[in-house]
PDBQT receptor file of N, H, CA, C and O in Angstrom, charges set to zero:
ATOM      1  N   UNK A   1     -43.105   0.069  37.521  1.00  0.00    +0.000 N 
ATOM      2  CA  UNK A   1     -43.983  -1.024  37.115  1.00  0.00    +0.000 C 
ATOM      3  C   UNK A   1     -43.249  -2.010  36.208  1.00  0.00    +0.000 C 
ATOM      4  O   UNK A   1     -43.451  -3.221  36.126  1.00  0.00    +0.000 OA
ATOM      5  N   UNK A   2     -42.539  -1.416  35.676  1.00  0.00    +0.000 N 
ATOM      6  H   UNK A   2     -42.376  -0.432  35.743  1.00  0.00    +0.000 HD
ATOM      7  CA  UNK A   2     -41.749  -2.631  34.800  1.00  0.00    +0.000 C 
ATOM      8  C   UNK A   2     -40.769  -3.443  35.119  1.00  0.00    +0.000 C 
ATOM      9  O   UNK A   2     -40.632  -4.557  34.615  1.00  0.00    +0.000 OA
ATOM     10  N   UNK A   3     -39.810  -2.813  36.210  1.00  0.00    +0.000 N 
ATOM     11  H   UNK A   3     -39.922  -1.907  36.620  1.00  0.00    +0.000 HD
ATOM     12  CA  UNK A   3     -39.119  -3.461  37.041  1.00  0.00    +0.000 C 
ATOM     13  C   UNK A   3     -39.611  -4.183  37.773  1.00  0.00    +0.000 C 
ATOM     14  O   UNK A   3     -38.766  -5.005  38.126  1.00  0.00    +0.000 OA
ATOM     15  N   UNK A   4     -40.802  -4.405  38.352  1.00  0.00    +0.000 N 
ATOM     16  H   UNK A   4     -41.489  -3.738  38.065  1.00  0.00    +0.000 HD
ATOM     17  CA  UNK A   4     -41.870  -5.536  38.686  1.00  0.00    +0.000 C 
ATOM     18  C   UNK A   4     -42.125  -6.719  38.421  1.00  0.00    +0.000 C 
ATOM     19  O   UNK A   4     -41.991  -7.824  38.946  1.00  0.00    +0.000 OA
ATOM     20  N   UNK A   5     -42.794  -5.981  36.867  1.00  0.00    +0.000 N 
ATOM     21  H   UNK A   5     -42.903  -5.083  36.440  1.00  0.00    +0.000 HD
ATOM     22  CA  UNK A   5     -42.891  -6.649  35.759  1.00  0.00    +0.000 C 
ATOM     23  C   UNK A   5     -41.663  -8.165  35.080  1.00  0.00    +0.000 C 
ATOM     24  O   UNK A   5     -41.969  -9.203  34.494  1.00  0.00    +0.000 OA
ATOM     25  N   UNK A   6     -40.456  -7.692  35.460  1.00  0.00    +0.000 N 
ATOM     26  H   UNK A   6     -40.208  -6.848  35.936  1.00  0.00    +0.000 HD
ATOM     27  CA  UNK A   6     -39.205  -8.435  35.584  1.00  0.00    +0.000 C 
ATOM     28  C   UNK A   6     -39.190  -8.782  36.686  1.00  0.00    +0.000 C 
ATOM     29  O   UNK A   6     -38.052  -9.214  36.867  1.00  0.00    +0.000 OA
ATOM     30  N   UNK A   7     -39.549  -8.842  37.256  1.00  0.00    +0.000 N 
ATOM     31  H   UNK A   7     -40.474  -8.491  37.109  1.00  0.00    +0.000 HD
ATOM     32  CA  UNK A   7     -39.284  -9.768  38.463  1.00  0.00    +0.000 C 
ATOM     33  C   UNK A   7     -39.962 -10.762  39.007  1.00  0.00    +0.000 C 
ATOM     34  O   UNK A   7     -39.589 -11.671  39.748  1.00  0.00    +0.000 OA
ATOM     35  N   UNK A   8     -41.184 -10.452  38.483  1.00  0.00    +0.000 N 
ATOM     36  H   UNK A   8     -41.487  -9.713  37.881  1.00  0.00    +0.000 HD
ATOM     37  CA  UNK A   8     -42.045 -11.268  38.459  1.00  0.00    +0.000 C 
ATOM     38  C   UNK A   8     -41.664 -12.177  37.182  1.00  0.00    +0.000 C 
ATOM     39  O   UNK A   8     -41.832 -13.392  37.289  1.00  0.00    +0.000 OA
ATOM     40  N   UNK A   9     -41.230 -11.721  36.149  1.00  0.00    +0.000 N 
ATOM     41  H   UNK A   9     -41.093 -10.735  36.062  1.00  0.00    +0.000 HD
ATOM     42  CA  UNK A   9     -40.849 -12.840  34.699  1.00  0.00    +0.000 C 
ATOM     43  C   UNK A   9     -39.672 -14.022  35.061  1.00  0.00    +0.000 C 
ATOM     44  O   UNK A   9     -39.389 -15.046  34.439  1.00  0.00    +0.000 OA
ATOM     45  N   UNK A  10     -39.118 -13.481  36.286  1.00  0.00    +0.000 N 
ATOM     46  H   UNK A  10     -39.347 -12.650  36.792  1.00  0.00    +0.000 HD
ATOM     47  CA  UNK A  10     -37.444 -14.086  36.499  1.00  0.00    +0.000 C 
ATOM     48  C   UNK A  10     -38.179 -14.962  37.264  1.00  0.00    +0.000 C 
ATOM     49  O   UNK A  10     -37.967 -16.119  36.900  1.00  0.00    +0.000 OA
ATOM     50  N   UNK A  11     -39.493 -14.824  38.802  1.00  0.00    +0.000 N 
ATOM     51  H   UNK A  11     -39.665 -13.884  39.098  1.00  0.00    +0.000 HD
ATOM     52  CA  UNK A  11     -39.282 -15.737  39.947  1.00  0.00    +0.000 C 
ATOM     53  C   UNK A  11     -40.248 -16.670  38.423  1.00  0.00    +0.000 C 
ATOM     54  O   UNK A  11     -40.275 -17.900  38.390  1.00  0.00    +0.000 OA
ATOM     55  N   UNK A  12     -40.720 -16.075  37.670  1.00  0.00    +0.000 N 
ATOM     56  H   UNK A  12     -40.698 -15.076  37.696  1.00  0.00    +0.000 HD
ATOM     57  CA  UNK A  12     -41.697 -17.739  37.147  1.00  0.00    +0.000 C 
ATOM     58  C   UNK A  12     -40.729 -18.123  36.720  1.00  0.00    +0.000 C 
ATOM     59  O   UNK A  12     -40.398 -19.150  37.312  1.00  0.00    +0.000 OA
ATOM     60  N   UNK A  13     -39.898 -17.779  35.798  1.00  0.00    +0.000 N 
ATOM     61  H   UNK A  13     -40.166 -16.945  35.317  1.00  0.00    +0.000 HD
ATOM     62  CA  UNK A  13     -39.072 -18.537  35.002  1.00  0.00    +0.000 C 
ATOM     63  C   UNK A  13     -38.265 -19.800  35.757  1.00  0.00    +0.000 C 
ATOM     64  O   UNK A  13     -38.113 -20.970  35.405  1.00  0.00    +0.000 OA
ATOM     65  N   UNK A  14     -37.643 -18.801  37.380  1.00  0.00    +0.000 N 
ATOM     66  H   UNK A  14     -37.766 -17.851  37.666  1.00  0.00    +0.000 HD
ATOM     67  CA  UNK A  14     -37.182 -20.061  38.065  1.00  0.00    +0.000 C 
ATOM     68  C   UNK A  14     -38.037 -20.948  38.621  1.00  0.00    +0.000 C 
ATOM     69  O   UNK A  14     -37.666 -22.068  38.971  1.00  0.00    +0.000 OA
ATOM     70  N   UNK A  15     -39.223 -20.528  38.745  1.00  0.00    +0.000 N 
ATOM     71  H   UNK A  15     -39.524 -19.618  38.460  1.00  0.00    +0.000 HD
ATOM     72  CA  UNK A  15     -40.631 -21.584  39.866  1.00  0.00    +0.000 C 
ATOM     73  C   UNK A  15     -40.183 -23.082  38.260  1.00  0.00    +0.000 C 
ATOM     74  O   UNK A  15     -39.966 -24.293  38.298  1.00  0.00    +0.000 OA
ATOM     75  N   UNK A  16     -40.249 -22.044  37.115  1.00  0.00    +0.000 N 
ATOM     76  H   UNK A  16     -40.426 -21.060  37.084  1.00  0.00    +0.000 HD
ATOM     77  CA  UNK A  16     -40.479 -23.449  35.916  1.00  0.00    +0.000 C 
ATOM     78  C   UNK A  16     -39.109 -24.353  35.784  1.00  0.00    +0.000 C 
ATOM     79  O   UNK A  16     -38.943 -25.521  35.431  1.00  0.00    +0.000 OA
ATOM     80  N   UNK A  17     -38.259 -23.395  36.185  1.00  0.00    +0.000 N 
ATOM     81  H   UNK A  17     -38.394 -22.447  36.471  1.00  0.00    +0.000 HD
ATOM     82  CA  UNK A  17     -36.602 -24.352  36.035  1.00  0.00    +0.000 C 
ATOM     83  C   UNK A  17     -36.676 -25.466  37.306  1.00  0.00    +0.000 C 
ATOM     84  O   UNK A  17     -36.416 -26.669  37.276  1.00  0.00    +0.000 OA
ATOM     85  N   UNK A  18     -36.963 -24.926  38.026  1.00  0.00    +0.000 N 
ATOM     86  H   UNK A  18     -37.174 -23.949  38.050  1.00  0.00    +0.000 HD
ATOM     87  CA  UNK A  18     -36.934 -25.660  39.693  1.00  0.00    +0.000 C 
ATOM     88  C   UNK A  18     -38.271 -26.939  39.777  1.00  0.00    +0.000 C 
ATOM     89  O   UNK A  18     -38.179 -28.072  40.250  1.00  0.00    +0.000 OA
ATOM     90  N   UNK A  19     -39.262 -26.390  39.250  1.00  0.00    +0.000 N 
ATOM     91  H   UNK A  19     -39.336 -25.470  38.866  1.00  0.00    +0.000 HD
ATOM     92  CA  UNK A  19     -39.850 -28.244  38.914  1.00  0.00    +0.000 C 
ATOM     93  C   UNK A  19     -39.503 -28.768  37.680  1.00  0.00    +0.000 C 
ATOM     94  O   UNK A  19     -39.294 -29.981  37.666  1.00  0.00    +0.000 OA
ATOM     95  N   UNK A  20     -39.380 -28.106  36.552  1.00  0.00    +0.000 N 
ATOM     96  H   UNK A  20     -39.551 -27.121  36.563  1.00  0.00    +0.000 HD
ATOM     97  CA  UNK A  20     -38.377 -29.358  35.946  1.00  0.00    +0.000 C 
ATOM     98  C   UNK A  20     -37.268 -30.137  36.291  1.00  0.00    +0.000 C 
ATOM     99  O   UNK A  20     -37.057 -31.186  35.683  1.00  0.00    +0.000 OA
ATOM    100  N   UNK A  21     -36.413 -29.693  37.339  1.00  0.00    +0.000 N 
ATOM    101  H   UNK A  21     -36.584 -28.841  37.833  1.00  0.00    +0.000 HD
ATOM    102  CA  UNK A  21     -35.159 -30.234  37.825  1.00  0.00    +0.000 C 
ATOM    103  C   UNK A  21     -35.966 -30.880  38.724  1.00  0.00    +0.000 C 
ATOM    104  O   UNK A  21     -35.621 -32.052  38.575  1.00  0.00    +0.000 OA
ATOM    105  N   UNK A  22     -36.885 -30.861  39.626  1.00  0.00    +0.000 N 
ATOM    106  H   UNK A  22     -37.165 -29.909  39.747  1.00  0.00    +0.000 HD
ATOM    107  CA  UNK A  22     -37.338 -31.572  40.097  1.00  0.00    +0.000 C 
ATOM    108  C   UNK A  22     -38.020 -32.811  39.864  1.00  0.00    +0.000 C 
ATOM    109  O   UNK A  22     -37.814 -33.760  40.621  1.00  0.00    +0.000 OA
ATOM    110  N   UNK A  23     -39.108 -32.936  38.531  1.00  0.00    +0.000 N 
ATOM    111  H   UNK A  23     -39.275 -32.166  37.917  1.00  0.00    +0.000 HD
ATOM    112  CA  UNK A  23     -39.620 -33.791  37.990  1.00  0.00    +0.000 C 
ATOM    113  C   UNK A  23     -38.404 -35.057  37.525  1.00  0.00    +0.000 C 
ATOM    114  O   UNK A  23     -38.428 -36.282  37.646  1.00  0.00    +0.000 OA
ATOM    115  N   UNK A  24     -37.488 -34.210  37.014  1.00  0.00    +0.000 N 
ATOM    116  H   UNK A  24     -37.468 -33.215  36.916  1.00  0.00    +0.000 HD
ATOM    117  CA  UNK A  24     -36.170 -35.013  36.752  1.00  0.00    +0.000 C 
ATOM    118  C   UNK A  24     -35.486 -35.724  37.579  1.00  0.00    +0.000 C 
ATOM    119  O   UNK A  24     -35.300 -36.919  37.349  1.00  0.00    +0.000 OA
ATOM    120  N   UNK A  25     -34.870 -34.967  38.956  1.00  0.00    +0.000 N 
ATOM    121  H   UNK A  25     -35.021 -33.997  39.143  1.00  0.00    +0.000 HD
ATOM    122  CA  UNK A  25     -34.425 -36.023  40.183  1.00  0.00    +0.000 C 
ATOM    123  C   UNK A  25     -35.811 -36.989  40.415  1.00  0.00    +0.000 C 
ATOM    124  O   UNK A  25     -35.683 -38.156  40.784  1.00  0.00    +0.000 OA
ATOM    125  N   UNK A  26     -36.715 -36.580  40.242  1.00  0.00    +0.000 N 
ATOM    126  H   UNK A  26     -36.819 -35.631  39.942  1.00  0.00    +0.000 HD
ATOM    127  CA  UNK A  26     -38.188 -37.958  40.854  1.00  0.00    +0.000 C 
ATOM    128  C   UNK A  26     -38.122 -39.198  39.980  1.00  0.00    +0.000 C 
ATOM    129  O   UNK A  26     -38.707 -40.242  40.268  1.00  0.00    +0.000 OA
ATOM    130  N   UNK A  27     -37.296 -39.006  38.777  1.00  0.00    +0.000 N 
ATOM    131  H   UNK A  27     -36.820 -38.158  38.543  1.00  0.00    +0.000 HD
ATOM    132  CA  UNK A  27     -37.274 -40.222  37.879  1.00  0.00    +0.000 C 
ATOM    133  C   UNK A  27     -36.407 -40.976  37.810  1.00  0.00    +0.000 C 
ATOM    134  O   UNK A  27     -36.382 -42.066  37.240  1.00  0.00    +0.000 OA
ATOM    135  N   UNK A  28     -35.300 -40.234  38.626  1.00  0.00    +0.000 N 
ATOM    136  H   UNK A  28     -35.321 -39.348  39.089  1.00  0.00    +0.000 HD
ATOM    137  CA  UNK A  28     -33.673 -41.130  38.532  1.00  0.00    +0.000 C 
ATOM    138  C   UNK A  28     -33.931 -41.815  39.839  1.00  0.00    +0.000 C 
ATOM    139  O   UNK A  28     -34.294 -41.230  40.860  1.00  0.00    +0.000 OA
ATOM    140  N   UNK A  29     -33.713 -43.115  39.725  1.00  0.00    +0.000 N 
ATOM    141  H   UNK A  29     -33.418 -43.590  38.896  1.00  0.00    +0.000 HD
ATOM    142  CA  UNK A  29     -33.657 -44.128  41.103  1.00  0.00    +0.000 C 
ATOM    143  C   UNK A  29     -32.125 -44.376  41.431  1.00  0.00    +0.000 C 
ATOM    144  O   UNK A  29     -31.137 -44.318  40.699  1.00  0.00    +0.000 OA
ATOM    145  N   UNK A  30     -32.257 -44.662  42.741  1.00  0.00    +0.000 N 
ATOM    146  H   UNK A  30     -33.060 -44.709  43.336  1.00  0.00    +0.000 HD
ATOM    147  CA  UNK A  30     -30.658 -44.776  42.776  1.00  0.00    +0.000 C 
ATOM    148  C   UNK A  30     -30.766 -46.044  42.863  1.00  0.00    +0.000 C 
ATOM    149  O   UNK A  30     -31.776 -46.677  43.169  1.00  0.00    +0.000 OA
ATOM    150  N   UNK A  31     -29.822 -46.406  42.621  1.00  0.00    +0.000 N 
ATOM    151  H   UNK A  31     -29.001 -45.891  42.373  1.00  0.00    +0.000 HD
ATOM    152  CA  UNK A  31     -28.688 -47.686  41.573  1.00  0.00    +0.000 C 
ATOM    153  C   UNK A  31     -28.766 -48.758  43.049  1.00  0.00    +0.000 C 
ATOM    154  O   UNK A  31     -29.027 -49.961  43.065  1.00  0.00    +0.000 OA
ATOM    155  N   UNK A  32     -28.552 -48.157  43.827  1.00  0.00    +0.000 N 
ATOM    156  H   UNK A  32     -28.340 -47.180  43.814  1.00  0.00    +0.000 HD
ATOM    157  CA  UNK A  32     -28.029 -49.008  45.118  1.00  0.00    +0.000 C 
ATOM    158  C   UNK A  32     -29.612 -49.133  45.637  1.00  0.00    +0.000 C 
ATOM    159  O   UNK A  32     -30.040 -50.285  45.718  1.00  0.00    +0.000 OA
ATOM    160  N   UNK A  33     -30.394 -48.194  45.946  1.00  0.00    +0.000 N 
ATOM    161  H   UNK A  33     -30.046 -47.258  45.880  1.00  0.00    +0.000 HD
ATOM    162  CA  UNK A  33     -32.291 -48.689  46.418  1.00  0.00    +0.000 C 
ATOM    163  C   UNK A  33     -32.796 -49.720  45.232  1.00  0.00    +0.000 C 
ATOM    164  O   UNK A  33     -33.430 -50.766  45.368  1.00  0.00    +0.000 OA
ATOM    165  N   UNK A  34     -32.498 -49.333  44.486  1.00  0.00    +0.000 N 
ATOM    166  H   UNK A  34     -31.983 -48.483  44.375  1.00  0.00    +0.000 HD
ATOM    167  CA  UNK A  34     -33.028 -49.834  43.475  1.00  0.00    +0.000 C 
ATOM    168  C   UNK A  34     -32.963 -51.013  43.383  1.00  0.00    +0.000 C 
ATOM    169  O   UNK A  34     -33.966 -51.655  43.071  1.00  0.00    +0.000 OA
ATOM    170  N   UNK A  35     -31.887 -51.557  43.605  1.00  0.00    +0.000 N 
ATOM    171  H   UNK A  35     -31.072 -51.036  43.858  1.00  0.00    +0.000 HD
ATOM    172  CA  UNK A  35     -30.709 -53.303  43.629  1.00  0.00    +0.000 C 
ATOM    173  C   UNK A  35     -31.558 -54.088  44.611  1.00  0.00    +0.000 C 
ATOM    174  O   UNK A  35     -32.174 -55.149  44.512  1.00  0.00    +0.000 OA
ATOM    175  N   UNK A  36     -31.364 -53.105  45.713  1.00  0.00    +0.000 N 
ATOM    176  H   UNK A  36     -30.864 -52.243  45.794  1.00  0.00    +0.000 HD
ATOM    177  CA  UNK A  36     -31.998 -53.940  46.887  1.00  0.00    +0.000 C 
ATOM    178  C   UNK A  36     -33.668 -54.406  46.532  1.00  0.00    +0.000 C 
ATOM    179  O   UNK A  36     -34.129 -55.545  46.464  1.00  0.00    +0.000 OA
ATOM    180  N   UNK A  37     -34.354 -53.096  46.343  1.00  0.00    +0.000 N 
ATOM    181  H   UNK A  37     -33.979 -52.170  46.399  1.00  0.00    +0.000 HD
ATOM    182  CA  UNK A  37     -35.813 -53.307  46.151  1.00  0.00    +0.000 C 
ATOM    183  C   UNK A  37     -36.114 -54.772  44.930  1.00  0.00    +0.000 C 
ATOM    184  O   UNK A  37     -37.070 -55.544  44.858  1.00  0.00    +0.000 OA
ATOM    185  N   UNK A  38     -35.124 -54.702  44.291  1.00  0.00    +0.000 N 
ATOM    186  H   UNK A  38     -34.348 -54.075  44.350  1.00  0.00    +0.000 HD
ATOM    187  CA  UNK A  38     -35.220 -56.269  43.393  1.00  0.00    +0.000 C 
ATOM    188  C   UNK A  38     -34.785 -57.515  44.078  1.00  0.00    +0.000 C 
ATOM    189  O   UNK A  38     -35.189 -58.621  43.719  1.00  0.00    +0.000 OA
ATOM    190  N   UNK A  39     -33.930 -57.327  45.102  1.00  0.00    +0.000 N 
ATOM    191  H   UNK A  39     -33.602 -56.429  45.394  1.00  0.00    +0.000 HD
ATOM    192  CA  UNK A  39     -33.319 -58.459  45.873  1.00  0.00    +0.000 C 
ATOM    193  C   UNK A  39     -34.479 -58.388  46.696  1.00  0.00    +0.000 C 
ATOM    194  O   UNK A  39     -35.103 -59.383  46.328  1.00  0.00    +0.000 OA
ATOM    195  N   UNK A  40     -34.973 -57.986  47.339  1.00  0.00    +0.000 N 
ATOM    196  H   UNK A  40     -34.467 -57.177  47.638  1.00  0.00    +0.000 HD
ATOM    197  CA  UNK A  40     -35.756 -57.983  48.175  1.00  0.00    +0.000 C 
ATOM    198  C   UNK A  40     -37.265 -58.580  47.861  1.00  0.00    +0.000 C 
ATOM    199  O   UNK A  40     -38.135 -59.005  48.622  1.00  0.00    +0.000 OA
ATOM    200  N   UNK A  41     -37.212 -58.428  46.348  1.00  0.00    +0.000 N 
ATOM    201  H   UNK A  41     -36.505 -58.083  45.730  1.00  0.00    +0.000 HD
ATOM    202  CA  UNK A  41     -39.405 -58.740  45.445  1.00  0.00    +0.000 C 
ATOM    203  C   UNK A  41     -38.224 -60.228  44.970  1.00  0.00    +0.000 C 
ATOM    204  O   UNK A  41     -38.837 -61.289  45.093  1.00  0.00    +0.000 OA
ATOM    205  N   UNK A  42     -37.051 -60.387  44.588  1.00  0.00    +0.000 N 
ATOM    206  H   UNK A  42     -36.553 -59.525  44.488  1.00  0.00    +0.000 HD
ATOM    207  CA  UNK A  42     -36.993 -62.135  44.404  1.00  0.00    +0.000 C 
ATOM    208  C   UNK A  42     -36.231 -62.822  45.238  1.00  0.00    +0.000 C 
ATOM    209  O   UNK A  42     -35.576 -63.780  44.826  1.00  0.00    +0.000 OA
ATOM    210  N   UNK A  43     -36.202 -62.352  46.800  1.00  0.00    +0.000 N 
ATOM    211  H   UNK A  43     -36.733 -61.574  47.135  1.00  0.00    +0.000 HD
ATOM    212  CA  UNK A  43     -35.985 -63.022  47.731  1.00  0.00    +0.000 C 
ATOM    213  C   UNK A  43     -35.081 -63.231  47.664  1.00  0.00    +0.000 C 
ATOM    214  O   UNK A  43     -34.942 -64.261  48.323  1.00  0.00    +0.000 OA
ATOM    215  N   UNK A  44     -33.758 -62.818  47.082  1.00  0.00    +0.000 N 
ATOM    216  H   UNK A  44     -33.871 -61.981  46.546  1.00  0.00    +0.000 HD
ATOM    217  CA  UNK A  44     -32.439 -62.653  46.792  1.00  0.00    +0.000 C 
ATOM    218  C   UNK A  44     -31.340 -62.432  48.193  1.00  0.00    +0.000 C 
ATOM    219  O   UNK A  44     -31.276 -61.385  48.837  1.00  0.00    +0.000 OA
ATOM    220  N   UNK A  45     -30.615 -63.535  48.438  1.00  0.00    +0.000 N 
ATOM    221  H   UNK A  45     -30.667 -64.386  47.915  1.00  0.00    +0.000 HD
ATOM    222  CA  UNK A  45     -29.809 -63.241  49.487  1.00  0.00    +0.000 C 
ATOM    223  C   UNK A  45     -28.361 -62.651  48.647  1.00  0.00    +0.000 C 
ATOM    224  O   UNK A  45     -27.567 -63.202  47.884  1.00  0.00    +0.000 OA
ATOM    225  N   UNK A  46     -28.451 -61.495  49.111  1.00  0.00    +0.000 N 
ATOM    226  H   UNK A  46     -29.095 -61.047  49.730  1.00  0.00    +0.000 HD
ATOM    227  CA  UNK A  46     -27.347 -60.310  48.487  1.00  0.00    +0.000 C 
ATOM    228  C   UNK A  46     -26.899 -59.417  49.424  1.00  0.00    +0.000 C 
ATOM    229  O   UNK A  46     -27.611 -58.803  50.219  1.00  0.00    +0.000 OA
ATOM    230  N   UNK A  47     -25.656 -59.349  49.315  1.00  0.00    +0.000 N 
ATOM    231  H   UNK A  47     -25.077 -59.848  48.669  1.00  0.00    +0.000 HD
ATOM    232  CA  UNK A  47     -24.973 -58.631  50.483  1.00  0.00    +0.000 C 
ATOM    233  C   UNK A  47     -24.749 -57.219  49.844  1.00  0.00    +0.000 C 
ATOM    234  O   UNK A  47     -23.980 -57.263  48.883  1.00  0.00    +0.000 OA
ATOM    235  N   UNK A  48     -25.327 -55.747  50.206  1.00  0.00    +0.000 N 
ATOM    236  H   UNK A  48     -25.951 -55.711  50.986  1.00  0.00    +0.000 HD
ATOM    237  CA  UNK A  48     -24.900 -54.972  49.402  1.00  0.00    +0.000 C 
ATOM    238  C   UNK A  48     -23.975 -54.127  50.020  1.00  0.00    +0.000 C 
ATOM    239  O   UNK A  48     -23.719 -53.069  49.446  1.00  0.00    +0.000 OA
ATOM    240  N   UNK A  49     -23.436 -54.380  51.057  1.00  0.00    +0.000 N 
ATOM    241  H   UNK A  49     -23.644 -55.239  51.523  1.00  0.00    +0.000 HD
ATOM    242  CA  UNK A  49     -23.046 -53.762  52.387  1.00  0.00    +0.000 C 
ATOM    243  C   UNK A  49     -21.194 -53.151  51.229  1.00  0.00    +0.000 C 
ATOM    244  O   UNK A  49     -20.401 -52.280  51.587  1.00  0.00    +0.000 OA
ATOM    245  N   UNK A  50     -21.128 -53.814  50.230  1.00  0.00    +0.000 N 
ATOM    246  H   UNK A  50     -21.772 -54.522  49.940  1.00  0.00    +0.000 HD
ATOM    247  CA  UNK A  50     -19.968 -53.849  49.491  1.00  0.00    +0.000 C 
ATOM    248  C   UNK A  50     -19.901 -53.076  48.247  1.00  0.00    +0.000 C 
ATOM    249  O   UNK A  50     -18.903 -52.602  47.704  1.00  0.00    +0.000 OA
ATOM    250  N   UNK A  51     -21.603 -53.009  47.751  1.00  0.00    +0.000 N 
ATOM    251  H   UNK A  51     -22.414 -53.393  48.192  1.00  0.00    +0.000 HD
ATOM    252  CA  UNK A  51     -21.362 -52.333  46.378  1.00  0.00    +0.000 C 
ATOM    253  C   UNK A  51     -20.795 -51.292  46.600  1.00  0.00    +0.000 C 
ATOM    254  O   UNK A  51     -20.481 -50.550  45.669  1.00  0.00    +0.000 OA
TER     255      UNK A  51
């Protein structure tokens, strides 16, 4: 029962590591979508084919 007990303590611990790392990648935008989605809302002729 206690060896259970741990194992069950380890999968929560990772269920809680694995959406924090997740919540975290959902907030970082990438640099290059990101560029465009602004060229794109001020009608910006920008070539990004280079960044």
């Amino acid at each position: 029962m206690i060896a259970e007990e741990k194992i069950n303590e380890a999968i929560s611990t990772n269920e809680k590591a694995f959406l924090e790392n997740l919540r975290t990648i959902m907030q970082i935008p990438s640099v290059k979508g990101s560029s465009e989605k602004v060229a794109a809302e001020k009608d910006l002729d920008i070539d990004f084919s280079e960044v």
